[in-house]
RODO-2510 file (C-alpha; in nm, 4 decimals, decimal comma):
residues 323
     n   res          X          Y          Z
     1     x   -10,9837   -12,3807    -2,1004
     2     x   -10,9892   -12,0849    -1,8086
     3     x   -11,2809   -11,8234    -1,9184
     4     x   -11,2674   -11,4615    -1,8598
     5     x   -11,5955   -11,2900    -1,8181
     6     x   -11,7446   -10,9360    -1,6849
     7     x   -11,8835   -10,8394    -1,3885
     8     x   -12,0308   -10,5541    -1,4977
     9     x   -12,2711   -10,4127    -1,2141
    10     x   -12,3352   -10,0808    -1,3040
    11     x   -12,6308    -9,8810    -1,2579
    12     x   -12,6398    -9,6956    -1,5706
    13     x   -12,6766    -9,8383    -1,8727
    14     x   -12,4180    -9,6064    -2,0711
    15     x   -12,1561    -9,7253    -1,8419
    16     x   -12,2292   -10,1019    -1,8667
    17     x   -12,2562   -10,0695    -2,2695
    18     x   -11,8979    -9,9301    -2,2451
    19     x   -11,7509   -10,2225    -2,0937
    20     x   -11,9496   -10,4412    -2,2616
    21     x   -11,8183   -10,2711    -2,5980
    22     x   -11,4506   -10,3408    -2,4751
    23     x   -11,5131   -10,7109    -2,3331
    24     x   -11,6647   -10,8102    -2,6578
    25     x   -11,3596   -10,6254    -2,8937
    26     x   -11,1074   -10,8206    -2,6604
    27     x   -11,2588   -11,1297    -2,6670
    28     x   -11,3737   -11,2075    -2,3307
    29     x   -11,6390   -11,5339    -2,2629
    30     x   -11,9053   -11,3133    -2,1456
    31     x   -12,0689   -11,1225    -1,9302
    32     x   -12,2782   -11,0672    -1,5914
    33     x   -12,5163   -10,7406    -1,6042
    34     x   -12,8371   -10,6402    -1,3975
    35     x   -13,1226   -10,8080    -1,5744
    36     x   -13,2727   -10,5225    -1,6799
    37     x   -12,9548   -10,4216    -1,9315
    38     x   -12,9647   -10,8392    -2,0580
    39     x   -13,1335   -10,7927    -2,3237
    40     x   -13,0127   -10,4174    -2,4576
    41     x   -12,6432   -10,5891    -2,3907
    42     x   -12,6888   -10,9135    -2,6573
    43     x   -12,7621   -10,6696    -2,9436
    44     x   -12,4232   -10,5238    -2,9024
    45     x   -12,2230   -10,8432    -3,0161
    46     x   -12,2640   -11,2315    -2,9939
    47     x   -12,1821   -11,2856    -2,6323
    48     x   -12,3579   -11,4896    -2,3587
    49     x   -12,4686   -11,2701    -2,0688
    50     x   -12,6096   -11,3782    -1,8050
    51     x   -12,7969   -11,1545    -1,5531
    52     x   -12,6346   -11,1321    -1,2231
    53     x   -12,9338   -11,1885    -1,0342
    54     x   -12,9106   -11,5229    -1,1057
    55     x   -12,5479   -11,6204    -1,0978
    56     x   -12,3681   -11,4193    -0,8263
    57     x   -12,3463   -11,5432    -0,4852
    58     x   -12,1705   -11,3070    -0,1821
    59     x   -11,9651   -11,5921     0,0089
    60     x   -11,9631   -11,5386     0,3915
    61     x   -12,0606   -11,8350     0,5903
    62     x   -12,1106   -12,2368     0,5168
    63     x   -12,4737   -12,2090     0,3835
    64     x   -12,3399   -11,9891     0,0961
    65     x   -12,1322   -12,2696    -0,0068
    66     x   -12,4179   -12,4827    -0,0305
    67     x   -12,5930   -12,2261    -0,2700
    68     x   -12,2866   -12,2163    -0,4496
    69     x   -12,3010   -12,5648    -0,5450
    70     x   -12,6995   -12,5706    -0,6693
    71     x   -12,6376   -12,3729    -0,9359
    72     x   -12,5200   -12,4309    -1,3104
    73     x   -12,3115   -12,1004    -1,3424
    74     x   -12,1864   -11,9043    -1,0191
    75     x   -11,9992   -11,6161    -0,9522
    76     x   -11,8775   -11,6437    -0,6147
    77     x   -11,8404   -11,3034    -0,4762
    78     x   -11,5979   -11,3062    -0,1250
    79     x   -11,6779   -11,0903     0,1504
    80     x   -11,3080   -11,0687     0,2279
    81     x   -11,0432   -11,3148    -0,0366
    82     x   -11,0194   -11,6750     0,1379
    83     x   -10,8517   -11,9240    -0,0260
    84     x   -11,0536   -12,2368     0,1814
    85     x   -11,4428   -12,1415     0,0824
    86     x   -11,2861   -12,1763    -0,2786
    87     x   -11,0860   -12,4983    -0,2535
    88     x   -11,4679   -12,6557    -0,1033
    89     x   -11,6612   -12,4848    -0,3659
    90     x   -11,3943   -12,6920    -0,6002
    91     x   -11,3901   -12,9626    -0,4878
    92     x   -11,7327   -13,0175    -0,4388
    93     x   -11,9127   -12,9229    -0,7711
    94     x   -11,9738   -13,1845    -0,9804
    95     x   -12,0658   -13,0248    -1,2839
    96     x   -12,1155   -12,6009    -1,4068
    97     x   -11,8861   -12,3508    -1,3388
    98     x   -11,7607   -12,1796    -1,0945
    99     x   -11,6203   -11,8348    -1,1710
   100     x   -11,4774   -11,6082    -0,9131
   101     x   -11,4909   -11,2304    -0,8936
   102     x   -11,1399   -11,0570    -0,8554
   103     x   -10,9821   -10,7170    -0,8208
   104     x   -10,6788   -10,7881    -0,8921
   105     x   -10,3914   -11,0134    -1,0677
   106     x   -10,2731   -11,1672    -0,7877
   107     x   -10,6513   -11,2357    -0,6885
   108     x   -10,6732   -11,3862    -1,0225
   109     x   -10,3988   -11,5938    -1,0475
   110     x   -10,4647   -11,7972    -0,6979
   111     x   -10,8181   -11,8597    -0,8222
   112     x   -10,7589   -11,9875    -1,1258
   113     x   -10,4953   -12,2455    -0,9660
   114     x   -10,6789   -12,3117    -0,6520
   115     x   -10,6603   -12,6911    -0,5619
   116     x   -10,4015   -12,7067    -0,9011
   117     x   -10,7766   -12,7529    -1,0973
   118     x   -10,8890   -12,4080    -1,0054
   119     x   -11,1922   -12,2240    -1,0770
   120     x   -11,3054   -12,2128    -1,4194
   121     x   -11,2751   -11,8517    -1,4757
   122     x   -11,2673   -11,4919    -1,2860
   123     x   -11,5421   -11,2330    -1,3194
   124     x   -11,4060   -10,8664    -1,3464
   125     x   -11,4868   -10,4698    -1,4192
   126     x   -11,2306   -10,1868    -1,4946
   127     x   -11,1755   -10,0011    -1,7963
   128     x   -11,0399   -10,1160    -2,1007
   129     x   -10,6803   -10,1656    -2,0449
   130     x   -10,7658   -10,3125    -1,6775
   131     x   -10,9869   -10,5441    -1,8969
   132     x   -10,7151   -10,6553    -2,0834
   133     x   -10,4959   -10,7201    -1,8894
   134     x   -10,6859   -10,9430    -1,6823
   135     x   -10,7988   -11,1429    -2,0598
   136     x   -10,4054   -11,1758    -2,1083
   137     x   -10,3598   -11,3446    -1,7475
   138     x   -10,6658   -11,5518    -1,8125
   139     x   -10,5469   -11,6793    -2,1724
   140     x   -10,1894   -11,6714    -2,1095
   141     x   -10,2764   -11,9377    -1,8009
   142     x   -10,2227   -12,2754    -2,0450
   143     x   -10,3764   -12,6017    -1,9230
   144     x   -10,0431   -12,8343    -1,9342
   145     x   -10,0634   -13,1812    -2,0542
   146     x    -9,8539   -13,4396    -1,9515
   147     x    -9,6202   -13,5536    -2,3047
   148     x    -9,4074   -13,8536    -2,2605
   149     x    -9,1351   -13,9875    -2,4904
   150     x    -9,2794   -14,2808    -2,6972
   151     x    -9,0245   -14,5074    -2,9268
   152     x    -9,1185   -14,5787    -3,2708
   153     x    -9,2325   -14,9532    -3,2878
   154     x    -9,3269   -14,9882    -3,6727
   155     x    -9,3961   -14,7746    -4,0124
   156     x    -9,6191   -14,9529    -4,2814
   157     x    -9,7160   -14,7923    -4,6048
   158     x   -10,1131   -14,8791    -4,6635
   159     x   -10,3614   -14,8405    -4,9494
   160     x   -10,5434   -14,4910    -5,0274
   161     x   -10,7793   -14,3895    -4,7703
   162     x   -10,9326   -14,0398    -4,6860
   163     x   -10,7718   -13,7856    -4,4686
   164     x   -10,8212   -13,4697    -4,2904
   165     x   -10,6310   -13,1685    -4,2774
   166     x   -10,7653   -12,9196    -4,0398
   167     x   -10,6964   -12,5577    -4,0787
   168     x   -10,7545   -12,3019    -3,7794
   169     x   -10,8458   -11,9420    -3,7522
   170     x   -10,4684   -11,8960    -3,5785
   171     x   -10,0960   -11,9473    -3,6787
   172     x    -9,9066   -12,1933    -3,4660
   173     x    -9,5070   -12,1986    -3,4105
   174     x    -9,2634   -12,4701    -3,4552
   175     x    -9,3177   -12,7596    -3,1959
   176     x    -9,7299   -12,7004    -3,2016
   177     x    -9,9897   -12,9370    -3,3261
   178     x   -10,2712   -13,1646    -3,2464
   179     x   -10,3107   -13,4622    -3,0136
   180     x   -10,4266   -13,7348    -3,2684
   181     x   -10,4553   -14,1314    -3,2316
   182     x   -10,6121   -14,4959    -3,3105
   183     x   -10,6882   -14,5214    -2,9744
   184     x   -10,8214   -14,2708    -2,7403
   185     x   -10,5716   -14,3303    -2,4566
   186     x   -10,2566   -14,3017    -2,6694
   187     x   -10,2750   -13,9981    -2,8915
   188     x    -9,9413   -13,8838    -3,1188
   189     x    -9,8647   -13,4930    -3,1419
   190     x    -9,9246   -13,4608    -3,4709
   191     x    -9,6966   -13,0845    -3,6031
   192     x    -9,8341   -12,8162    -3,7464
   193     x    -9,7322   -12,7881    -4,1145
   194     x    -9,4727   -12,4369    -3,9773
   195     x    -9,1980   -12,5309    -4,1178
   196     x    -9,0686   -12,4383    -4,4750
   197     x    -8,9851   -12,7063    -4,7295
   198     x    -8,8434   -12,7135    -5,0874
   199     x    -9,1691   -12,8530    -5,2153
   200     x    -9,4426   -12,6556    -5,0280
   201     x    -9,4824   -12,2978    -4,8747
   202     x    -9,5625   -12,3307    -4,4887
   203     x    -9,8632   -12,3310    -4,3658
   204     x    -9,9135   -12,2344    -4,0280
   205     x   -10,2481   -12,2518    -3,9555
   206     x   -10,2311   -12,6188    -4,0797
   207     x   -10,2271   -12,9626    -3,9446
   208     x   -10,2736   -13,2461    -4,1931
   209     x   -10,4337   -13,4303    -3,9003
   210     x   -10,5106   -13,8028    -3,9619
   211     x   -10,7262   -14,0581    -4,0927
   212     x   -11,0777   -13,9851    -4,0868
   213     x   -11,1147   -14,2985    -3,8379
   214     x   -10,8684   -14,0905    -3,5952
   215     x   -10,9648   -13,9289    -3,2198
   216     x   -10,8677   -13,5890    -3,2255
   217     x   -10,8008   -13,4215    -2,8139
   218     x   -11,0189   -13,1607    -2,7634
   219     x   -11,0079   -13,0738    -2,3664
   220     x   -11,1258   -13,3507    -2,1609
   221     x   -11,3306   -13,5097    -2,4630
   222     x   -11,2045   -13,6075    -2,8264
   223     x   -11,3965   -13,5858    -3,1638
   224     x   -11,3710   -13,7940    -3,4381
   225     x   -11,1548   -13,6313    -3,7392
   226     x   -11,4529   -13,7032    -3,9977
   227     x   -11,6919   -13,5083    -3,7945
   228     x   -11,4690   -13,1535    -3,7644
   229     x   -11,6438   -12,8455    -3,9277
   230     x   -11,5597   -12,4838    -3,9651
   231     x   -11,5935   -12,3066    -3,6070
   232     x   -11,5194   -12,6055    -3,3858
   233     x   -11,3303   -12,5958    -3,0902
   234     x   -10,9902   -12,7539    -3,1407
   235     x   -10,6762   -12,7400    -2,8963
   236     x   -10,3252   -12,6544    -2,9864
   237     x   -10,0407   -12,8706    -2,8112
   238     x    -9,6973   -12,7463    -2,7862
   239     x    -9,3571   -13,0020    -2,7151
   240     x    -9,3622   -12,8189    -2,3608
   241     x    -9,6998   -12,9539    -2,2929
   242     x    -9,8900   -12,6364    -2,2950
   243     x   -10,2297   -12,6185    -2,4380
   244     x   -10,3697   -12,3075    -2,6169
   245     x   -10,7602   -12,2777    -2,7793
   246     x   -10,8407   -12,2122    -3,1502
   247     x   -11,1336   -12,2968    -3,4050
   248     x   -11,1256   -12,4995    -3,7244
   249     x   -11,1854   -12,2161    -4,0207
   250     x   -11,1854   -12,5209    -4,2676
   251     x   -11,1465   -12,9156    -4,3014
   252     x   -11,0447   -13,0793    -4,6111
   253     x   -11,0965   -13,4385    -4,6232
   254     x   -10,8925   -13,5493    -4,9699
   255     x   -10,8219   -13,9204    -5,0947
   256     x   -10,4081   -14,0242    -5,0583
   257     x   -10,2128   -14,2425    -4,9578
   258     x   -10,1710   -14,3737    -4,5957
   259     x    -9,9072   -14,4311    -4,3766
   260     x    -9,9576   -14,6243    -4,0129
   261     x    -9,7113   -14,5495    -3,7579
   262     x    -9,6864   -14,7794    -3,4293
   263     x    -9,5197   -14,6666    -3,1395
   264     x    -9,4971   -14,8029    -2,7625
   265     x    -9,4178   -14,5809    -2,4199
   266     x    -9,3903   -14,8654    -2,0741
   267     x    -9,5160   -15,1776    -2,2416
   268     x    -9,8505   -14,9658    -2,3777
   269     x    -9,8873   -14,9517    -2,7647
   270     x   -10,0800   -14,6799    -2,9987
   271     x   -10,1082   -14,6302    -3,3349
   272     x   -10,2134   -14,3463    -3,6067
   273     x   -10,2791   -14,3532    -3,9539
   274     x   -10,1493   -14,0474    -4,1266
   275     x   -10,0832   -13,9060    -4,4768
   276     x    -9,7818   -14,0986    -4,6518
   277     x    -9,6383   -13,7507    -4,7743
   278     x    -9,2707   -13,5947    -4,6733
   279     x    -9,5130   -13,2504    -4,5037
   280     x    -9,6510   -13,4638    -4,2597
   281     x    -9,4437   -13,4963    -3,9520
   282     x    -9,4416   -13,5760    -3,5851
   283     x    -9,2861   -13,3904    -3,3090
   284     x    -8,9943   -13,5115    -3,1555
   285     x    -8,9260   -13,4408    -2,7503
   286     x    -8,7218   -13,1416    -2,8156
   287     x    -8,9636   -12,9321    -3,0045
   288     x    -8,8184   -13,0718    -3,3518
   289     x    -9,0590   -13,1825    -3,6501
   290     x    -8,9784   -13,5881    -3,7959
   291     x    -9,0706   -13,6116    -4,1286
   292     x    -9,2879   -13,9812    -4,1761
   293     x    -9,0394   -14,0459    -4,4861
   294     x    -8,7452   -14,0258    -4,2701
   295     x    -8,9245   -14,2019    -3,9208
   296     x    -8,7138   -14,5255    -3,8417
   297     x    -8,7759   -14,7796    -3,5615
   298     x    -8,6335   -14,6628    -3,2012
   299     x    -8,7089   -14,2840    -3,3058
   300     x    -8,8706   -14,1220    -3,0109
   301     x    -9,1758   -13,9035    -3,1067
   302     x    -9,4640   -13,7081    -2,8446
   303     x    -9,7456   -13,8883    -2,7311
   304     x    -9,9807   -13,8289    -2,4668
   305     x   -10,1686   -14,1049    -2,2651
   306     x   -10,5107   -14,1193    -2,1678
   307     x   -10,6514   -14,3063    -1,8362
   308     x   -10,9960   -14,3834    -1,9266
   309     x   -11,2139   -14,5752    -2,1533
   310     x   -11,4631   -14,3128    -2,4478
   311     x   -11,7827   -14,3369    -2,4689
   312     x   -11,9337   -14,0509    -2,7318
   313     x   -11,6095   -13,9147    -2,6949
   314     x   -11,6529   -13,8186    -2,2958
   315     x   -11,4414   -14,0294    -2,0443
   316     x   -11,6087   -14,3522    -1,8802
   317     x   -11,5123   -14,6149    -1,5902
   318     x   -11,5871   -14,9446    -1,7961
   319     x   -11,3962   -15,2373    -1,9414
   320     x   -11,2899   -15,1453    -2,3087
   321     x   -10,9952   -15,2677    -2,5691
   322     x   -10,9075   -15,0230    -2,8466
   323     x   -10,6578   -15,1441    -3,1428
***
């Protein structure tokens, strides 16, 4: 997910503790400050700073790209906006990030699409409500995730087995969930528990994920449902494809019974295990939730396909059969 941080390069310290006071209340990813205000600046909230000494780099010729690229965090600072210094920085870095100081929206929105990837965040100052509205832009710039119409193959009852509901510190909408799956290249979007029924109260914040076995998507890695805990990173999918960031707030792993639910997209096959319950639904391509007690052969149901082989969850180039 984009990150927003500040570039706060103030001389005085009672002006850098002011917008350091306002990134931290609006929830930016951190900050940049001389070094000398590091340490006064990480007793005013949990935040990672980082000084600017070490991170910002004033872009004006080819050896600053090559600076760019030996170091774990930059801020590339432009002598003048150019789009091509960027796209190389890009393209180039292997791993870190690369976060580009702006001064305005416009500036913000080409660098965080650059080369369609673009940089990993934008660095910016300005008082509160210039602050926020640069978070907004940041935040409101969803990764999208390719979601293709899968047909419903088979639906088995099984025995009792163990499974995980995961409950986030955010409310999601009708047509949101989780990207869950057997396998980690075939993952079913998995609905949020929005929607009213005459049995239960909604539950927005709620997915009643999986199996404990099960691969939960979480950016360009996946974690295993079992191993979830309060404050992890999760991802919220919508039918559209766009992606939004929350964190778990608590994971119940309870004993019921099991449902498995095949389903095939262009001769490729996936599966998922979820609770056999009438709450626990899929998403259908136009935004709709499908109950597991009413899912029928030939229904067609969300799923999103992966390219590579896992290994510790991160994407590998090796020879590998999942089932």
């Amino acid at each position: 997910m984009k990150e927003v941080w500040l570039l706060a390069e103030g001389e005085s310290w009672d002006e850098v503790k002011e917008m350091l006071k306002d990134a931290i209340e609006i929830g930016f990813d951190g900050a940049f400050v001389k070094k000398e205000f590091k340490e006064r600046g990480e007793k005013l909230g949990r935040m990672k700073i980082i000084p600017i000494e070490e991170a910002i780099i004033k872009i004006s010729s080819a050896e600053d790209q090559e600076k760019a690229l030996q170091k774990d965090v930059v801020v590339l600072k432009f002598e003048d906006w150019k789009v091509i210094p960027l796209e190389n920085i890009i393209a180039m870095k292997k791993s870190g990030k690369v976060i580009t100081a702006v001064e305005s929206i416009d500036d913000a929105k080409l660098a965080l699409t650059t080369l369609e990837k673009g940089a990993d965040g934008i660095a910016v100052s300005g008082d509160r409500e210039t602050l926020r509205k640069f978070y907004e832009v940041v935040k409101e710039e969803r990764e999208k995730l390719e979601l293709v119409k899968a047909r419903v193959k088979e639906i088995r009852p099984l025995g009792v087995g163990e499974r995980v509901c995961i409950d986030t510190v955010t409310l999601m909408t009708p047509g949101e969930g989780m990207l869950v799956g057997n396998q980690a290249s075939f993952m079913f979007l998995v609905a949020s528990e929005s929607e009213e029924s005459e049995y239960v109260a909604s539950r927005p914040f709620r997915v009643n994920a999986g199996s404990v076995n099960a691969y939960l998507k979480v950016g360009d890695k996946t974690r295993y449902l079992a191993e979830l805990k309060a404050g992890d990173e999760v991802e919220v999918v919508k039918f559209d494809g766009s992606v939004r960031k929350s964190y778990v707030g608590r994971v119940k792993i309870e004993r019921r019974p099991l449902i498995l639910v095949t389903a095939e997209f262009d001769g490729v096959e996936g599966s998922v295990i979820l609770q056999n319950a009438e709450t626990i639904k899929l998403v259908a391509p136009d935004g709709k939730h499908v109950s597991v007690a009413e899912l029928k052969p030939g229904d067609e149901i969300l799923v999103w396909l992966g390219k590579k082989a896992r290994h510790f969850g991160v994407e590998v180039d090796e020879f590998i059969v999942e089932r």
